[in-house]
C-alpha positions as CSV (number, residue, x, y, z in Angstrom):
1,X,-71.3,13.8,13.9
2,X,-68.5,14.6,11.8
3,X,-65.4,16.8,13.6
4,X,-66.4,19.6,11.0
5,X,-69.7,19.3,11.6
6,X,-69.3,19.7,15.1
7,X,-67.2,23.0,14.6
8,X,-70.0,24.1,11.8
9,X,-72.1,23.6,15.0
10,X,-70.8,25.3,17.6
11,X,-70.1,28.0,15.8
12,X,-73.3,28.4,14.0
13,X,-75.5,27.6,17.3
14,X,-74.2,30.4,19.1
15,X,-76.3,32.7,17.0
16,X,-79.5,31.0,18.2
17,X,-81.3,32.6,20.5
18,X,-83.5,30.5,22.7
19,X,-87.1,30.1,22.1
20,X,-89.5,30.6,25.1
21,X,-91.8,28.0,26.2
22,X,-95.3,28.3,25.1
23,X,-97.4,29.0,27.6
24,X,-100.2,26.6,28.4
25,X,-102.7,26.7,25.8
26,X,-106.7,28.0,27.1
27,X,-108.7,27.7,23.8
28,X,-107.6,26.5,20.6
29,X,-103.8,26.0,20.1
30,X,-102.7,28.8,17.6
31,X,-99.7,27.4,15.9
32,X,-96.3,29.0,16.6
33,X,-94.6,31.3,14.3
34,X,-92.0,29.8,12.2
35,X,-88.4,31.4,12.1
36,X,-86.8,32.3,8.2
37,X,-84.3,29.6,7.8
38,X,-80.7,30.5,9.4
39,X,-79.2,29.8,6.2
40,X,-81.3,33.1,4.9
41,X,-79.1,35.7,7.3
42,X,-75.7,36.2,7.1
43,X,-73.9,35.7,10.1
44,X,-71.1,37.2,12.1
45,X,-69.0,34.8,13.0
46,X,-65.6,37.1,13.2
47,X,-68.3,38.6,16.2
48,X,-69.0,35.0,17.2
49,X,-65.5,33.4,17.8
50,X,-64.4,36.9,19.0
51,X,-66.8,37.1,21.7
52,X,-66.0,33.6,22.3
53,X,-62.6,34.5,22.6
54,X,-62.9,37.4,25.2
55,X,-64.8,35.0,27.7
56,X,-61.9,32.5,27.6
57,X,-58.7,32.9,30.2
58,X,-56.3,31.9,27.4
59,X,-56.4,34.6,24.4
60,X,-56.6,32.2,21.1
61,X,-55.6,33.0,17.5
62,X,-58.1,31.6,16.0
63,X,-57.6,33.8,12.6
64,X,-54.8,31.6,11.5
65,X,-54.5,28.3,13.7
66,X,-56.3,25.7,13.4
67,X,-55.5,24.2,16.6
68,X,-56.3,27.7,18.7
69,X,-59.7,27.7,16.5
70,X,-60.6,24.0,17.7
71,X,-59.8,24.7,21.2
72,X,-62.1,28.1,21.1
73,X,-65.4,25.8,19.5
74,X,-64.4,23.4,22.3
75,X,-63.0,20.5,20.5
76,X,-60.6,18.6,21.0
77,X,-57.6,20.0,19.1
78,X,-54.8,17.1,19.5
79,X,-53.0,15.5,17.0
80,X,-55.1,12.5,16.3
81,X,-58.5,15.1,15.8
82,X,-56.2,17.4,13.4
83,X,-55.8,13.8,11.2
84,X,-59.2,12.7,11.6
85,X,-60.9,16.2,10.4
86,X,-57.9,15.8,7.5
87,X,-59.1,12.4,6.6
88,X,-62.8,13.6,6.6
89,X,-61.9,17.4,4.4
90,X,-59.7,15.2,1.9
91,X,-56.3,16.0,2.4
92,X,-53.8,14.4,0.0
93,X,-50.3,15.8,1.8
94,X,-48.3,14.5,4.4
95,X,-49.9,14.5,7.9
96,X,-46.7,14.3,9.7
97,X,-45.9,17.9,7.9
98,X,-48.0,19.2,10.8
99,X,-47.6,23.1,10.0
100,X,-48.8,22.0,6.3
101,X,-51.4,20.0,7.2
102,X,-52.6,22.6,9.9
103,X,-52.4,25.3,7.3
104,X,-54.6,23.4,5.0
105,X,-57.2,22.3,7.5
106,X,-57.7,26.1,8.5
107,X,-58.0,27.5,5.4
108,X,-60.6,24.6,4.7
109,X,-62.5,25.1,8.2
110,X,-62.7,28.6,6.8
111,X,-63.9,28.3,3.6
112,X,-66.7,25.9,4.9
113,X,-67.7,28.7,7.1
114,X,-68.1,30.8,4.8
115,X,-70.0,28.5,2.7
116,X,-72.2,28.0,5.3
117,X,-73.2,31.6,5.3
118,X,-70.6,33.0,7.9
119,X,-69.4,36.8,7.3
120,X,-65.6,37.0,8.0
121,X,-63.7,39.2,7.4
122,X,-60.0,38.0,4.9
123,X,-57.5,36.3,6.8
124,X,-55.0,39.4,5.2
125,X,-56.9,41.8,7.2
């Protein structure tokens, strides 16, 4: 899976909640109820990464860095990972302008989210 993908991910699967195990069937199987599609529901993902953010030792800023958002999803947020997920978003600049590069990739992780049906509030909040 893509690095972005893998953000998308682990931000998005937090929402889920997990489905109980069907209990063992004694007549005829009725089928299960199917759940609306996720994209269908807006999400809170400023409640998400926040909540995230409250359960981890090290307080993140994850409205504005890149890096502190990668470390709060879990990933890996080094140097060589900040390039790769470049690479794979399209960026044209410099990758050794790091605060450029880092600036770009979070106002791209953001804007993906949002695509992808996450509520957040602006960044000028």
């Amino acid at each position: 899976m893509s690095i972005l993908g893998n953000i998308l991910g682990r931000i998005f699967k937090r929402r889920e909640t997990p489905t109980p195990a069907p209990a063992a069937p004694t007549a005829a199987p009725t089928p299960a109820p199917t759940a609306a599609p996720a994209a269908a529901q807006p999400v809170d993902v400023d409640g998400i990464l926040d909540f995230m953010n409250e359960q981890h030792d090290q307080k993140l800023n994850w409205r504005t860095s890149i890096v502190d958002l990668m470390k709060l999803t879990g990933m890996d947020s080094t140097l060589a990972e900040r390039k790769e997920l470049a690479a794979e978003l399209g960026y044209t600049g410099d990758t050794s302008d790091t605060a450029s590069m880092n600036i770009w990739l979070h106002k791209q992780v953001i804007a993906r989210i949002r695509a992808d049906g996450g509520q957040m509030r602006d960044l000028t909040d």
